[in-house]
Structures are given as structure tokens and as C-alpha cells.
C-alpha positions as CSV (number, residue, x, y, z in Angstrom):
1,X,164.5,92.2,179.7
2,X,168.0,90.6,178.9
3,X,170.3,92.3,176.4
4,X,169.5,88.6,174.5
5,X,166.0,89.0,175.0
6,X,165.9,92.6,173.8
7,X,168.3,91.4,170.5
8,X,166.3,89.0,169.4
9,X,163.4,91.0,169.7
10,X,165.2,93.8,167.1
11,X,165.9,91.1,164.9
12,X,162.4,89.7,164.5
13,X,161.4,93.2,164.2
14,X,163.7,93.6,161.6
15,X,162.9,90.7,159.6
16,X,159.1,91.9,159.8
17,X,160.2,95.4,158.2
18,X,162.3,93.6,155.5
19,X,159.2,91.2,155.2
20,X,156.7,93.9,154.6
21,X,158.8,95.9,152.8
22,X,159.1,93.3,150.1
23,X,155.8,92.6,149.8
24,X,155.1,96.1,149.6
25,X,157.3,96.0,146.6
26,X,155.9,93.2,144.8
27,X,152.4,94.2,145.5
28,X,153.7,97.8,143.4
29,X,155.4,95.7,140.7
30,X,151.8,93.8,140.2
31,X,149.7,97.2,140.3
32,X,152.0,98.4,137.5
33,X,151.8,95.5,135.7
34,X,147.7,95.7,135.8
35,X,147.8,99.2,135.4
36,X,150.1,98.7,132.1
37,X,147.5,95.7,131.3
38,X,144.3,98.3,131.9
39,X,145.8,100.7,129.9
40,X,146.4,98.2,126.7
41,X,143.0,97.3,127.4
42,X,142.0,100.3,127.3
43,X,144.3,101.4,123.8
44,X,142.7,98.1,122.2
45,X,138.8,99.1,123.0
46,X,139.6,102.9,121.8
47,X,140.8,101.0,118.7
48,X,138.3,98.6,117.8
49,X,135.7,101.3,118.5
50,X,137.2,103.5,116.0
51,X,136.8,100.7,113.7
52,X,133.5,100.1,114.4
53,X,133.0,104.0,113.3
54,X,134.5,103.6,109.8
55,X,132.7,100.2,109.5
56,X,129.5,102.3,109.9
57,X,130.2,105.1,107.7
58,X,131.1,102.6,104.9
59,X,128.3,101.1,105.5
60,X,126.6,104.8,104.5
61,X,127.8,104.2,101.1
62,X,126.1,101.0,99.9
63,X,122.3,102.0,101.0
64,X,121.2,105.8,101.4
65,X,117.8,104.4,102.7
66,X,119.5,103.7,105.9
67,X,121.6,106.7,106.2
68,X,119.4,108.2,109.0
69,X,119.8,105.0,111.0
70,X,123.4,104.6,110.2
71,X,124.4,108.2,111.5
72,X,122.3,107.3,114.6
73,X,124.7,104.6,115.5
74,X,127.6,106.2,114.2
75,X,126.9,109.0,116.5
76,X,126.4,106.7,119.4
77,X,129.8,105.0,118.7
78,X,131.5,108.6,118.6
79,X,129.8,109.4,121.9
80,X,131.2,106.3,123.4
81,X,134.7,106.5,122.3
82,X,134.8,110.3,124.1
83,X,133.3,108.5,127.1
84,X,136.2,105.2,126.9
85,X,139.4,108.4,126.5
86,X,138.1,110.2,129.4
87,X,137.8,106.9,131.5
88,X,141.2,105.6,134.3
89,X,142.1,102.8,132.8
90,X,141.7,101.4,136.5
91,X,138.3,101.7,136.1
92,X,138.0,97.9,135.3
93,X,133.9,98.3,136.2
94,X,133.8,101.5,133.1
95,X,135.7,99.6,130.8
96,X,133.9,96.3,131.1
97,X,130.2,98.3,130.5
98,X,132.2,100.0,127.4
99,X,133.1,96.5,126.1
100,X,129.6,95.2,126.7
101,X,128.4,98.3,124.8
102,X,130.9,97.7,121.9
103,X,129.7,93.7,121.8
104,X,126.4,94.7,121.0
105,X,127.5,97.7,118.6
106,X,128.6,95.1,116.4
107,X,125.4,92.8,116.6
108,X,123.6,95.9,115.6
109,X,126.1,96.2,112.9
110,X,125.6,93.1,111.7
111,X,121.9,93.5,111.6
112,X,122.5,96.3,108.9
113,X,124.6,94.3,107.0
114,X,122.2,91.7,106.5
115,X,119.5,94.3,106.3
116,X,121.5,96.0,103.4
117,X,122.8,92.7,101.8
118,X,118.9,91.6,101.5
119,X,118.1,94.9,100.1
120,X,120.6,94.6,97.3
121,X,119.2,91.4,96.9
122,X,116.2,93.2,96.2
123,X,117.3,95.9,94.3
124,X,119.1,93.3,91.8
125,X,116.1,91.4,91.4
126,X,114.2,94.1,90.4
127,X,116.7,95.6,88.1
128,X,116.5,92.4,86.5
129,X,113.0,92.6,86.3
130,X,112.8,96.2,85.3
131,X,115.5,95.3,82.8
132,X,113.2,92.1,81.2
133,X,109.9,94.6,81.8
134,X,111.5,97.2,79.8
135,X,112.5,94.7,77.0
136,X,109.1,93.0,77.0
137,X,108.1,96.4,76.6
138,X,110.2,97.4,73.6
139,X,109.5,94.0,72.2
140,X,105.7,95.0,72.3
141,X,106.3,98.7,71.2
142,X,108.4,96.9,67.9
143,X,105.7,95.0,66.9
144,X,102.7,97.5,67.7
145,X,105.2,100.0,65.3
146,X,105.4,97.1,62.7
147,X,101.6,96.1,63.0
148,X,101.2,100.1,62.1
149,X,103.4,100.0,59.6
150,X,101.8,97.1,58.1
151,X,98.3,98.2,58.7
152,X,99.4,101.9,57.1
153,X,100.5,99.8,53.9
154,X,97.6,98.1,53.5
155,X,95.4,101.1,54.0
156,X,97.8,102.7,51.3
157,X,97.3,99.8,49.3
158,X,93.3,100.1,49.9
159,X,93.9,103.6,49.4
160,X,95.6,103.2,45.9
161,X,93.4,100.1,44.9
162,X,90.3,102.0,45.5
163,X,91.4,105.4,43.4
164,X,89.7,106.2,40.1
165,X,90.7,105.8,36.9
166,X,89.4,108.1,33.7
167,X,90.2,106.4,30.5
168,X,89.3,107.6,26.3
169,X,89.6,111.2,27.6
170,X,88.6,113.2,25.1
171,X,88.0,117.2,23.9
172,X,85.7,118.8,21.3
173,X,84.9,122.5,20.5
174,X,80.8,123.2,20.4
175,X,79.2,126.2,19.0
176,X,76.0,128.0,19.7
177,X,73.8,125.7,18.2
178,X,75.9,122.4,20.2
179,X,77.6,121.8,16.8
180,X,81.2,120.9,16.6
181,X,83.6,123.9,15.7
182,X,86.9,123.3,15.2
183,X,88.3,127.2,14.9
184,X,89.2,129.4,18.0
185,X,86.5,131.9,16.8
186,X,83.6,129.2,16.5
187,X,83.9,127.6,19.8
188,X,81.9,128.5,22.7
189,X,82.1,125.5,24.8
190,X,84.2,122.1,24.9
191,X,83.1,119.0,26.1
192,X,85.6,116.9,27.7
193,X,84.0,112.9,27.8
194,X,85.6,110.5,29.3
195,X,85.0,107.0,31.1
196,X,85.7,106.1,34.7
197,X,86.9,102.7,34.6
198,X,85.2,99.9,36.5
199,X,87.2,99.4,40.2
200,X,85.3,97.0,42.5
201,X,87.3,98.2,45.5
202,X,86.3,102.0,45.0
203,X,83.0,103.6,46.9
204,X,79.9,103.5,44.9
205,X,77.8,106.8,44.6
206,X,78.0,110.7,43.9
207,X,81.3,111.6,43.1
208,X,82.3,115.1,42.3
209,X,85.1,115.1,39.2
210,X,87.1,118.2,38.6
211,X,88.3,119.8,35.3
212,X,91.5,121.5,34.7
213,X,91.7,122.9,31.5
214,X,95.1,124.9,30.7
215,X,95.7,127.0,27.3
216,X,99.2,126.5,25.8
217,X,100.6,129.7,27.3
218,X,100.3,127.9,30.5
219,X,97.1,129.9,32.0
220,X,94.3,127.8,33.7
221,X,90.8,128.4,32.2
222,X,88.4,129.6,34.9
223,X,85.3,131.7,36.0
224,X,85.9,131.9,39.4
225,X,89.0,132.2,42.2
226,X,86.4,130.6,44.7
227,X,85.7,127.4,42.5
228,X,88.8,124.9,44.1
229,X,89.4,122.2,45.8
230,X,91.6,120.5,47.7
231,X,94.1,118.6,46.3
232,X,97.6,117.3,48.6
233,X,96.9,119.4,51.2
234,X,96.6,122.5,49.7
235,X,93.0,124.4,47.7
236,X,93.7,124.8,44.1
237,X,91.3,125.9,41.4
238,X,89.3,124.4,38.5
239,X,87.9,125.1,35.6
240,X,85.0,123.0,35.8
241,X,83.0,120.0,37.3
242,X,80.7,117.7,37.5
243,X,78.9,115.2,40.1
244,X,79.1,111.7,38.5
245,X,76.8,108.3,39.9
246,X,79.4,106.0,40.1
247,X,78.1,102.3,40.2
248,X,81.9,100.7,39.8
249,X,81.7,99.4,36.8
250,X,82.7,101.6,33.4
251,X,80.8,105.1,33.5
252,X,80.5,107.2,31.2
253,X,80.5,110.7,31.7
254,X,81.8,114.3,30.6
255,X,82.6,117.8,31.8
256,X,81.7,121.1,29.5
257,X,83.7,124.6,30.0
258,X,81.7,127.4,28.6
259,X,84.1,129.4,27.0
260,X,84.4,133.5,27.3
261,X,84.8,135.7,24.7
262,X,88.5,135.8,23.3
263,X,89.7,133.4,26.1
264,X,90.4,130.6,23.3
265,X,94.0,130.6,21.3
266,X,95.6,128.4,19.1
267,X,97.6,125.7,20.6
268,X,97.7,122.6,22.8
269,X,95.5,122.5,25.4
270,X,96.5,120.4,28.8
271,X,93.4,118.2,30.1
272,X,93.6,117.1,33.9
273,X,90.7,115.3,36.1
274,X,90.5,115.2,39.3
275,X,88.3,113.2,42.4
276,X,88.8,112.2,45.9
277,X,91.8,114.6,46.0
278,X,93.5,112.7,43.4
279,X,94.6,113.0,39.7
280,X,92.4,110.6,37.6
281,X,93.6,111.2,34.7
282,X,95.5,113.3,31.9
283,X,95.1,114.1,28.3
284,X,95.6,117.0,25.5
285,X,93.5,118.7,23.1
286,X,94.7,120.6,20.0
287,X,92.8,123.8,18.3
288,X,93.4,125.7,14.9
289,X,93.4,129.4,15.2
């Protein structure tokens, strides 16, 4: 080979170097570049997956039926952004699954969303309902506690219309021989008359009437602590009584208190009748000593 020959040969072989060597350069340039591009890649899916992890826990704050659910795929999402920071970002197969897996992440997502926008839905429609319900309610409980009211008047006023009345109430001292004694020594009984008066709404029939009798120093006249009856809730005593046929129209009738010895004084006497647990009527009688 000719010095020529062998000079051009070292120059071609010199251009091929310079050749190769360039593109060995540019093809390092372009690997950085896609490296840099893999990495940002890369940076962004690590960021939109920690997204995707607060979007889920804010999601545990509207619906608590879901929670269990919700921490299921917030785990998940956890587990998968470990998996993305421990993956080369030249790992272009990796990173596209992780993306895949992120894609449908947020269609589950969104399935929740709806899931919990329709339960709200739900929840506000039956709130509403609950709230009308509840004011039917108290709109029914107002007027079943003003029908009560009403009926509890009326049976008052039945009550009070159908109470007995005693009218000309009137005392006299008897003696021995049933005649009329006006002294504190002569009397041995008194007969108290008196009339019911005529009531068409009260109850026919027996009636028991009660006598009171009180001397002037404020004493009730009695035989017995046993003989009461009750009167406001409470037993109190009398001094004397009577069963009276009561046909609603004005009856007639009258009570006698046998006197004891030396139980009489001189004074004004208080009179006070008494049936169905209520005070009929009231009057006085007067004795001489």
C-alpha cells in the first residue's frame, strides 16, 4: 500500500471516529433528555396520586356509611404511591401500569361521589320528610291536647251541671216526746229538712246525703271517728246521714242528729250537706241556752 493509499485510509478512519463519536454524543444528550422527561413523569404521577389520597379522605367526611370502603381505596392509593417512588423512572412499562391504575382510581372515585351525592339526596329528602312527619305529628298531638281539653270542660261542665243543690235548709230542736224544744236542756235531737232542688241532668236514684253539724266553739258533732266520707280527696267525718230517692225533680227530705247528754250549748250552730263528694249546701241554726 502507497503512503497515499495508507493516508487516505487514516483519514476515512478518522472521520468514522469523529462520526461515531458524535452520535454517541447526541444519542447521550437524548437519553438525558428522556430520562429528565421520565423523571417529571414520574414527579407528576407521585403528585396527582397524592391528590387522589386527600380527595379520598375528604370524601370520609361527607358519608360515614362508606368509611370502610373509602379506607379500602385509600389504602390502595397509599400502597401504589410506595410502589410509583421505588420505581426508575426509565421504567416506562411500570410507570405506564401505575398510570392505568391511577385512570381507574379516579373512575372509582367518581363512582363514590355520585354514590354519596345520591345519598345526600336521600338523606335531604328524608329530613324533609321527617321534618313535615314530625309537624303533622305535633299538629295532631295540638289538637288531640285541645280535643282533651275541650272534652275535660265539658265533662266539668257535665260535672257541675249535674251536682245537687239543697235549698230551705232548715234546723229544729225535738224532745223526748218529738216535740219542738227550743232550750239547750230540752233538746234531744234536731232535725235538719231540707229540699234537693229538681236538676234534670243529675243521676236518679239512692243517694247518700251527709250532715255536718258544728257547735259555735267550732267542734263537729259526732258519734263515731269511723262515720266519714270522702270529700276532695281526703275522708272526713260527719255527724249524720241519710239515703235519699232522688227522682230529679224537688225532693224533700231531712237528716236527724240524736243528741248526747250535755253535748248542746248556746250559740250558732254551722249546718253543711254533703253528696257525691260535694258540698250541697250551707245554713245556720241558732239555740237559747
Amino acid at each position: 500500500m502507497t503512503k497515499k493509499n495508507i493516508a487516505i485510509a487514516l483519514g476515512i478512519s478518522v472521520a468514522l471516529m469523529l462520526l461515531l463519536g458524535g452520535l454517541l454524543l447526541k444519542t447521550n444528550s437524548e437519553m438525558t433528555e428522556m430520562e429528565e422527561v421520565f423523571k417529571e413523569e414520574k414527579e407528576t404521577l407521585i403528585t396527582e396520586y397524592q391528590d387522589l389520597y386527600l380527595d379520598y379522605d375528604s370524601l370520609r367526611r361527607y358519608d360515614t356509611d362508606l368509611n370502610d370502603k373509602l379506607d379500602q381505596e385509600r389504602e390502595r392509593v397509599m400502597q401504589l404511591q410506595e410502589e410509583l417512588k421505588t420505581v426508575k423512572a426509565t421504567n416506562a412499562r411500570k410507570i405506564k401500569e401505575l398510570q392505568s391504575e391511577l385512570k381507574t382510581m379516579r373512575t372509582v372515585m367518581v363512582s363514590f361521589v355520585h354514590q354519596i351525592d345520591s345519598l345526600n339526596q336521600t338523606n335531604i329528602r328524608l329530613t324533609d320528610e321527617n321534618e313535615k312527619m314530625r309537624t303533622q305529628v305535633a299538629q295532631v298531638r295540638q289538637s288531640y291536647n285541645e280535643l282533651k281539653n275541650e272534652n275535660k270542660n265539658l265533662s266539668e261542665q257535665v260535672e257541675i251541671a249535674a251536682r245537687l243543690e239543697a235549698k230551705n235548709i232548715s234546723a229544729v230542736g225535738l224532745n223526748f216526746n218529738e216535740k219542738k224544744a227550743t232550750s239547750v236542756a230540752k233538746i234531744s235531737k234536731v232535725k235538719i229538712s231540707f229540699t234537693i232542688a229538681k236538676n234534670v241532668s243529675a243521676q236518679v236514684g239512692l243517694r247518700s246525703v251527709y250532715l255536718r253539724f258544728t257547735r259555735p266553739d267550732g267542734q263537729l258533732l259526732m258519734h263515731s271517728k269511723n262515720d266519714t266520707f270522702k270529700y276532695e280527696d281526703a275522708q272526713i267525718n260527719y255527724s249524720a246521714m241519710r239515703e235519699v230517692e232522688y227522682g230529679g225533680d224537688d225532693t224533700d227530705s231531712y237528716i236527724v242528729y240524736k243528741v248526747d247528754a250535755g253535748e248542746l250549748m248556746e250559740g250558732s250552730y254551722d249546718i253543711e250537706l254533703f253528696c257525691g263528694g260535694e258540698i250541697i249546701g250551707r245554713s245556720s241554726w241558732n239555740v237559747k241556752k
